[in-house]
N, C-alpha and C positions, 0 to 999 in steps of 0.2 A: 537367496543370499549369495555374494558373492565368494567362486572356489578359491579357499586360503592356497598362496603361491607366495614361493621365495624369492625373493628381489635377485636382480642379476649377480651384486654384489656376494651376496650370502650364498649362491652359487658357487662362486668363484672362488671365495676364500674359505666357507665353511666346510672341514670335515664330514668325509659320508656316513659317520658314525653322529655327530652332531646334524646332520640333516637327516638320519631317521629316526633323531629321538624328538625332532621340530614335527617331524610326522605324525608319529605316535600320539604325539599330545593333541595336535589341532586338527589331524584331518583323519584320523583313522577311527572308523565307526563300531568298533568293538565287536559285540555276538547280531549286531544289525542281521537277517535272515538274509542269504545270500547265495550259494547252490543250494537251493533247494528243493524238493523232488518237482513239485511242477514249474521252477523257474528250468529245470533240463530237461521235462517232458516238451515244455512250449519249447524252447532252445532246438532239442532234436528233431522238432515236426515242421519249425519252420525251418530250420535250418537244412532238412531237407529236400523242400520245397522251393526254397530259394537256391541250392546248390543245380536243382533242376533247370531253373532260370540262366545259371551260369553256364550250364555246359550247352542247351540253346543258344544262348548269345553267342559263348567262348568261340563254338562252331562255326558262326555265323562272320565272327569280326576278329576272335584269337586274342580277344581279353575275356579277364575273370572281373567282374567289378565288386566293389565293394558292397557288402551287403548288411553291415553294422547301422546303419541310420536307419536304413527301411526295416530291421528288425524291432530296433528299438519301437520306432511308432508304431508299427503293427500289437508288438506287445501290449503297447501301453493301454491302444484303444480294445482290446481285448480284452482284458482285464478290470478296465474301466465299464465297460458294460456287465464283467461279470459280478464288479461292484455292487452294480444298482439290483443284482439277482439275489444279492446276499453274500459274495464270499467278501473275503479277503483282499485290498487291493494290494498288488505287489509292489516289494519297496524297492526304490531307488538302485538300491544294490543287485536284490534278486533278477531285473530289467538288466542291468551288467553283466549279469553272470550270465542271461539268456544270449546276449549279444555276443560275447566271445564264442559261444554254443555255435551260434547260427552263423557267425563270421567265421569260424574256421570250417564249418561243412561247406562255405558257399566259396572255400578258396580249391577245395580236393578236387574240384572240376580240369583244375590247370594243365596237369601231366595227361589227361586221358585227350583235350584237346592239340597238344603239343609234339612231346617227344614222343611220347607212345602209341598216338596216331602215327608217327613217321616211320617209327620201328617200324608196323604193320603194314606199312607202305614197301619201305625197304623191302621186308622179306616176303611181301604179298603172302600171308599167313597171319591167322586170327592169333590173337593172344588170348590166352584161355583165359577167361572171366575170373576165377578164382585168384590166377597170378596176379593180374592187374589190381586186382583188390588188394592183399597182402603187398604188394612191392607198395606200392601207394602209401598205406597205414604205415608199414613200417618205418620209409622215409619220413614221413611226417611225425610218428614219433621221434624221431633221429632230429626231425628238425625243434621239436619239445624241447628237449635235452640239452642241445646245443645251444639253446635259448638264455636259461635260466641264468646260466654264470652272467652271460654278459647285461639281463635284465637288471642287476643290480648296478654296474657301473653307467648303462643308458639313462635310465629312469631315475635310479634314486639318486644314482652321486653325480651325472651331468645335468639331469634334467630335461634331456632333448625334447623337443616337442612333439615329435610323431602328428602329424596336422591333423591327419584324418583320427586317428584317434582320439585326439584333445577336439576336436569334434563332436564326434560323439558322447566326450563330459562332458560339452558345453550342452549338447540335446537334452541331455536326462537331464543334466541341472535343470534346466528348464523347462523340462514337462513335469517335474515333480517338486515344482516352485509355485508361486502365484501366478505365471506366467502360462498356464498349463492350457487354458483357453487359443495359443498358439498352437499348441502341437494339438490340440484337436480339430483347429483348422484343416493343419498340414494333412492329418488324417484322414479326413473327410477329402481332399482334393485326388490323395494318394488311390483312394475308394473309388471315386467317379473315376480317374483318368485309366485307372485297371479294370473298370466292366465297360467303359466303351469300347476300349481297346479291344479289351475279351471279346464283347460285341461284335467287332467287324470281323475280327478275327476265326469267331465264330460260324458265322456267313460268306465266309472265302474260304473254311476248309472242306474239299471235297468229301471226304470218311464221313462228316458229322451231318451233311446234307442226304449225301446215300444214307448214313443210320437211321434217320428223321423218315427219309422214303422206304426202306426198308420198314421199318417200324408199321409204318402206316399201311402198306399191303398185304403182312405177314398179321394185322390185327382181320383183314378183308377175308385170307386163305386162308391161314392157317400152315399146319403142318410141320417137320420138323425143319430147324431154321438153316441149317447147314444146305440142305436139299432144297429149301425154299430157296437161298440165295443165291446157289447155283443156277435153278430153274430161271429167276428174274436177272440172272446175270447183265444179259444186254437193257435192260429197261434201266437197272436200277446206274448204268453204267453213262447213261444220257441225263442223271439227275443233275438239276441244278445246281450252281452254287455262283456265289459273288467272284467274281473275275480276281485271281490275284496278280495277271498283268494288266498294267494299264494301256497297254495298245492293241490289245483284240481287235479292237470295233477297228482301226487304222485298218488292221492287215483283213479283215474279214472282206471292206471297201477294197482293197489291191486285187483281192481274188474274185471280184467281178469285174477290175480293171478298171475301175473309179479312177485310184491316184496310182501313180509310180511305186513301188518297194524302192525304198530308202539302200542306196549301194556308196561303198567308199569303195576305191580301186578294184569298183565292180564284186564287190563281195559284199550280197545281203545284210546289215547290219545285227541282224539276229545274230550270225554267225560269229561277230564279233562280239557278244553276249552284250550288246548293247538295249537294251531292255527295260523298262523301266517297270515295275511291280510292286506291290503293296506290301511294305515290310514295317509294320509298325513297333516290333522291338527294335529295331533300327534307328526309326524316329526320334523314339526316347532316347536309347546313346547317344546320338549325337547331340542333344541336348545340354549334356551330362559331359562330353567332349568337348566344346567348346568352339567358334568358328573359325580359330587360327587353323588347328586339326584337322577339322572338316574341307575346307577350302583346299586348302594341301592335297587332301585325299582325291576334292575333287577334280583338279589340276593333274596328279599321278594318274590318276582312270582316265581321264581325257587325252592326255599325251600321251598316254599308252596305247589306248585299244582305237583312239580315233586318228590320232597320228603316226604315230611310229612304228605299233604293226602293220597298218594300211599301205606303208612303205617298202618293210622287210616283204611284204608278199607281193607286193609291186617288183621288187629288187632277185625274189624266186627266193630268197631266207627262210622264208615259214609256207613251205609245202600243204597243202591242204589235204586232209584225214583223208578224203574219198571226193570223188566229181572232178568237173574241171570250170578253173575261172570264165576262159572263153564262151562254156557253152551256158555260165552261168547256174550250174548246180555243186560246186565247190560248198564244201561242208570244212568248218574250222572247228568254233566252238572255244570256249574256257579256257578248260582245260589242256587244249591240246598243243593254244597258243600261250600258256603261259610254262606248260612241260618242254615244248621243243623251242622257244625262243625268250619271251619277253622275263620269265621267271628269274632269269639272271640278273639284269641289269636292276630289278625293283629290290632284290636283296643284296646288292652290292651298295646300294644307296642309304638302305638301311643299316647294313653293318658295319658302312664307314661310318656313319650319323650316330649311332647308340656308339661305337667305342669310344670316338671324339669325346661324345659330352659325356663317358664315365670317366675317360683318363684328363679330362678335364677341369675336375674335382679332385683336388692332392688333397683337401683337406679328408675326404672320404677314405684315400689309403695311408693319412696320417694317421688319422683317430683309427684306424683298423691296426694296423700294428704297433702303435701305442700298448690299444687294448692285449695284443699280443703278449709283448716284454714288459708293461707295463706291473710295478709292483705293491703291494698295499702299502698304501701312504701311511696309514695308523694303525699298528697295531693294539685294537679297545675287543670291549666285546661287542659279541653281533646282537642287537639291541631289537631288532624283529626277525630270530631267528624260530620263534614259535608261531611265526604265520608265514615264513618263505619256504618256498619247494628248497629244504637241505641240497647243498650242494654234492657231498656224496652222489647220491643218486645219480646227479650227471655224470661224472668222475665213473661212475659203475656202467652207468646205462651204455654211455657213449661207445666204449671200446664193445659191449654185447650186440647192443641192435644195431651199431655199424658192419661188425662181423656177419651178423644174420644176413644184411642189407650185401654184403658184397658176395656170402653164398649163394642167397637169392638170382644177382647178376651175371655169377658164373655157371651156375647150375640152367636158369632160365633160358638165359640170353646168350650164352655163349663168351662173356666177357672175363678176360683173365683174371686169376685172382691177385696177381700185380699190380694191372690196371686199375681193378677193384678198392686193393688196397691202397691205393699212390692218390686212390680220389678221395681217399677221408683226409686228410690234409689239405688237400685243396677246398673241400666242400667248408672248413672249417675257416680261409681264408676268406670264400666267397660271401659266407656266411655273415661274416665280419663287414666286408664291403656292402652287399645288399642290407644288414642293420643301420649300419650309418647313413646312406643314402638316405633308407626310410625315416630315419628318426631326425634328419634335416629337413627334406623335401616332402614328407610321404609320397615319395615314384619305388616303386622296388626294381630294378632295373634288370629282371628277369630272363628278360628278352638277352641285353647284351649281354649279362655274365653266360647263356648260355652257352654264347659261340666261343669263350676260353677255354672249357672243357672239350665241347666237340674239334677245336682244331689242334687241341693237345694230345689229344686221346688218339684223334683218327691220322693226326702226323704218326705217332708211333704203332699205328695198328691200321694202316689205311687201305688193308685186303677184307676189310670184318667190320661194313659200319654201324652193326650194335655196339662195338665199341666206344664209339662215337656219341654215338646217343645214346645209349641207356651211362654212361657213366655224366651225360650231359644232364638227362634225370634225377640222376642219384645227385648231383649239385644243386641244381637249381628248386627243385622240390625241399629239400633239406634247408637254404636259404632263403627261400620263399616264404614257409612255414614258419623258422623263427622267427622272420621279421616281421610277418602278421601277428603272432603272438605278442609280440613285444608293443605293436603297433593298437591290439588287443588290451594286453595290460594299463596301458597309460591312463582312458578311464578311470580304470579300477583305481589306479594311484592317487588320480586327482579327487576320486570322491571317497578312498578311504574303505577299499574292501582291502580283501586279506590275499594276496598274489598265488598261495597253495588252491585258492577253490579257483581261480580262473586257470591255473595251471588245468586242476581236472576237468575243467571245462568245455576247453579247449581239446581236449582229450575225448570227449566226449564227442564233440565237434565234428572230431576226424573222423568216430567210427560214424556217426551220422552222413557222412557227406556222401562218406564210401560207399555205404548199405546205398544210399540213394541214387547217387549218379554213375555208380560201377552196370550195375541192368539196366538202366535207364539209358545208358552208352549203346546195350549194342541194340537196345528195342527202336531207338530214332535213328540210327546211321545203319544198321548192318541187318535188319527185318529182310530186306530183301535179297541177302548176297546168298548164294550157294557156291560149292565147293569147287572151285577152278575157276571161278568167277575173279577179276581183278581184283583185289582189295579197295586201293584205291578209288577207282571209277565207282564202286557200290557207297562206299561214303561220302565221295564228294562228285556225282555225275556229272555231264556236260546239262546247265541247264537246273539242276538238281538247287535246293535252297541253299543248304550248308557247304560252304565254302573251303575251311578246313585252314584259314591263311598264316596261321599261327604253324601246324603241322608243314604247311607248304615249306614254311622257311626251315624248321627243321630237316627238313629230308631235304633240301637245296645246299642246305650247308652242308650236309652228311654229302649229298654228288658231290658237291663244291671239292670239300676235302677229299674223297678217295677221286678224283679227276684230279690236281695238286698232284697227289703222294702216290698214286697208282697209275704209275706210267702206262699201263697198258689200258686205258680208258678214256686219257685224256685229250687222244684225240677225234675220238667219235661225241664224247660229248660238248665239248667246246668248241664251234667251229669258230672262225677268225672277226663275224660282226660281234657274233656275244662276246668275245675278250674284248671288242672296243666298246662296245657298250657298256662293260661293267667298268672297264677304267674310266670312261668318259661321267657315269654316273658317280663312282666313286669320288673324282677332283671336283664333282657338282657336289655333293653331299662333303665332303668334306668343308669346301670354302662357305657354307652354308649353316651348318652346324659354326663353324668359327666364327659366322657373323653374330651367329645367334647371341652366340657366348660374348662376344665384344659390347653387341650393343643392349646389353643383360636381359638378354630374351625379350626385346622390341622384334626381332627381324619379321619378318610378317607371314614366314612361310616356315615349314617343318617339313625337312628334309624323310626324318623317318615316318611322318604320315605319306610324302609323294608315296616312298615306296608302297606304303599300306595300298594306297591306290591302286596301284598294281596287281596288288596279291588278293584285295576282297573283291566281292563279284560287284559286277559297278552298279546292279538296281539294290545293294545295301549302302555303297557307297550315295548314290542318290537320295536315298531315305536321309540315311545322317545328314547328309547337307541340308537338305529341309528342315530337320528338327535343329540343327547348331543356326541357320538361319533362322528359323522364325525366332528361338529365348533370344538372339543376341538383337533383333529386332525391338522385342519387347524390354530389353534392357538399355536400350540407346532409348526409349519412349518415356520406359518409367521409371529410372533406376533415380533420378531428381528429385522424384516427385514421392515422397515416402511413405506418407498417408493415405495414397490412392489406393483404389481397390485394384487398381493394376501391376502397384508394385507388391502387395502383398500376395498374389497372387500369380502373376508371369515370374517376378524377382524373386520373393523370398520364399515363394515356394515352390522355385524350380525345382531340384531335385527330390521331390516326393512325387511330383508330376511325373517326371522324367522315369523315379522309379515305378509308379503305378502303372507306365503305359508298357515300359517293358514287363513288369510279372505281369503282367493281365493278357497281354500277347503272347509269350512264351509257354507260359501255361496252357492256355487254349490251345497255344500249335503243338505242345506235347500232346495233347488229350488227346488230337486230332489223330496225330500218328500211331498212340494207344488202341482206338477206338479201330483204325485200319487196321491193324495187326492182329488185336486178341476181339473186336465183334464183326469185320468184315472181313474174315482171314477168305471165306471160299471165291472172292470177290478179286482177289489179287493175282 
């Protein structure tokens, strides 16, 4: 049936007191069963597991994606098989309630890929496990809190739409419709596209092939397995496994002197991490991304690493690590070229590009300070005041877990409690701005708001850049978090649950995500670092999978600022190509971003994906291009034709695809990394 909604008019002129009592009557589902223990068992188990996904990906490309649709269907078809066992199937609501669960564990990835990576970078010192856990939960509490007031004037008295949210109503509406025979398609697709993936992924990872041979000559000998694997060291260390670069076989033929190695101004193209390899959670984002994004990205990596480094080191700009050009053993690498050169110019493009298109939206800092000075239109009573998270609470919470959250910063990090305190104010503006954004656009504009804190904080504190960034954390994590909440809630609104159980939901969520992707942080990135060891280099190596390009820009912008504001640095790290390159990028990315906006987002290029090019390692960027090629291929084939088994299936069931092939990949390459660490430990 179709979800009851209020005509634009009845928006417009109705009272939010008169539009919750239209609620109450026609859409609100009473003691309907809704948190309940196994809709937050299921919630917390996938939601862990898909937070796992996120911080895989995050690493990989420095997005968190959304993970509300693929929990929903995964619930559904769960449940629906436990049916046919004899339980219970779960209602419509309970599916909501699990979705908020799983949607706020798969966003607590964000900070650990970002500002807190960068921290780490900064001061080449681990963050203790514990902290990272607590600052995290608490922020995101802080971001609960600061949610709820403004959940009422979003949701119930505007109405905004939250897309990706009212989304995900329109999904459960419809799995739990007559139309249900859809989403068990989609689930079925979701299934297949997550064990091929797994599949290959399975057979390309080194640890899982050793474990397989290990396995198999440890059943032949015997004996105890630590000393067995020591003993097979060298044998088990030639084991097989499926190629994860796709040009082996090329360079295997150069080293018999078959064909040429591939050189641009005489520097082997390896070294320009030109590379291309098998990245199938890749694949799937870029599906999921779109091929305006993609193309852009792939344009940024091309003009980057194939042209205009090839130049700077042509010009003696970008010195090489060790060796030399002439005699042709000059070593670059990634990292070394996007630290000592090209890093700049991809985050100047991008930070003129995301501030344009926020300050380019007044109506986003109208309705923010509206909501500000804004005062209640009517005073009635509060008509669902026994199913909303009470507003005290906030009023209470706010001023406590913000305190906690600025001792936290002072005590940890070093950050003043000035500072500290001068950012609850702003975190509550930002907050305001990323809500509106989200509940216009669904974009949470993450990225940009975070460079206002960091160039505010490290203007005034530009000898100490935790400053900079952990108070850039304490905003953006806090804005973040309400506006998925909110973005959360909207469902809930439109099919009629009770906002206090998705509040604990949500709540729930968080400590879910934590427990899961706080260990799980340092067992894939930091397994191998020991102590005087780089920090950086052990998370994101020359060469290495996880890229880190989300953290890249925050620690770019953290130099950026204390290079500005800290006279005595700024001239060893900015030499005279990188300022022209960052102004030259900058007046590209600005007139870019303006076209965009003039020509209502026809322009055909996205300035802050070039950058993205830049910053992720270009065999992911490669992958996405292939997978944003082949859906929009399959979308110019079948998108006409409605009926076709192609459009039901390339079209309308891209994004369960798209999400299948990423869990099914990222899972695998965790296990892989598990399986290296805690059952191949003597092997490393």
């Amino acid at each position: 049936m179709p979800i009851p909604t209020l005509t634009p008019e009845q928006i417009q002129t109705w009272t939010r007191e008169e539009k919750d009592r239209w609620w109450l009557q026609n859409v609100f589902r009473g003691n309907m069963p809704q948190l309940t223990l196994r809709s937050a068992i299921t919630g917390f188990c996938l939601g862990g597991l898909l937070s796992a996904t996120n911080l895989y990906v995050g690493a990989k490309t420095g997005w968190t994606l959304g993970v509300g649709l693929t929990s929903v269907i995964l619930a559904f078809v769960m449940f629906r098989v436990f049916t046919r066992l004899g339980a219970r199937d779960m209602t419509i609501l309970e599916n909501n309630a699990m979705q908020s669960i799983a949607t706020a564990a798969g966003y607590m990835t964000g900070p650990l890929i970002s500002g807190m990576a960068a921290y780490m970078w900064v001061q080449n010192e681990l963050m203790p496990w514990w902290q990272m856990l607590l600052f995290n939960v608490v922020l995101s509490i802080l971001g609960v809190l600061v949610a709820f007031p403004m959940k009422r004037r979003f949701i119930n008295d505007e109405q905004q739409s939250f897309p990706e949210g009212r989304a995900c109503g329109v999904v459960l509406d419809t799995l739990y419709s007559s139309a249900a025979a859809v989403g068990m398609f989609k689930a079925k697709c979701l299934a297949l596209a997550a064990a091929l993936a797994g599949f290959i992924q399975f057979i390309s990872g080194e640890a899982y092939c050793q474990a397989l041979h290990a396995g198999w000559l440890w059943i032949q000998k015997g004996g105890k397995w630590a000393e067995f694997l020591t003993a097979n060291k060298d044998v088990l260390k030639k084991t097989w496994h499926f190629p994860h670069s796709l040009d082996g076989w090329y360079y295997a033929m150069a080293a018999k002197g078959w064909v040429p190695i591939p050189r641009i101004a005489g520097v082997d193209i390896r070294q320009l991490a030109l590379t291309p390899a098998i990245e199938l959670a890749m694949l799937g984002a870029g599906g999921l991304m779109g091929i305006r994004a993609a193309v852009s990205m792939m344009i940024g990596m091309i003009l980057n690493f194939a042209i205009i480094v090839p130049i700077m080191i042509s010009l003696g700009e970008i010195l090489p690590r060790s060796g030399s050009i002439a005699e042709g053993t000059a070593t670059f690498g990634r990292a070394h070229i996007l630290n000592n050169w090209a890093l700049w110019w991809g985050i100047s493009i991008m930070v003129t590009a995301s501030m344009v298109s926020l300050f380019a939206k007044p109506k986003v800092f109208i309705q923010a300070f509206r909501l500000v000075f804004a005062r209640k239109k009517v005073a009635g009573s509060d008509v669902l005041g026994h199913i909303e998270v009470p507003l005290w609470i906030s009023w209470v919470g706010i001023p406590i877990v913000g305190a906690v959250g600025v001792w936290m910063a002072h005590d940890w990090f070093g950050v003043s409690y000035i500072f500290g305190t001068l950012a609850i104010p702003l975190i509550i503006v930002l907050t305001l701005i990323a809500a509106s954004s989200t509940g216009m656009t669904g974009i949470t504009p993450t990225g940009s708001l975070s460079k206002i804190p960091q160039f505010i904080f490290g203007a005034a504190d530009p000898k100490h850049a935790p400053t900079n960034l952990m108070t850039g954390v304490m905003c953006v994590e806090v804005a973040s978090n309400a506006s998925n909440l909110l973005m959360d809630i909207k469902p809930g609104y439109m099919l009629g649950g009770k906002p206090r159980h998705q509040a604990w939901g949500h709540t729930i969520g968080i400590i879910a995500g934590a427990l899961a992707s706080t260990p799980l942080f340092y067992i894939l990135f930091l397994s191998d670092y020991k102590p005087g060891d780089n920090v950086q280099a052990a998370m994101a190596p020359d060469g290495g999978q996880f890229g880190f390009p989300s953290a890249v820009q925050w620690k770019g912008v953290s130099d950026l600022v204390t290079s500005i504001f800290g006279a005595d640095t700024s001239k060893t790290l900015l030499t005279t190509s990188i300022v022209w390159s960052m102004v030259i990028a900058a007046v590209v990315g600005l007139a870019m971003e303006v076209g965009r906006i003039l020509s209502k987002n026809k322009f055909p290029l996205s300035p802050l994906a070039i950058g993205l090019g830049v910053v992720i390692p270009p065999d992911s960027t490669f992958m996405m291009f292939i997978g944003a090629g082949f859906f929009w291929l399959m979308h110019r084939r079948y998108s006409g034709r409605k009926e076709s088994t192609g459009c039901k299936l390339w079209v309308d069931t891209q994004e369960p695809i798209c999400a299948g092939i990423i869990a099914g990949a990222a899972l695998i390459g965790i296990g892989d990394t598990l399986v290296k660490v805690f059952l191949l430990g003597p092997l490393r």
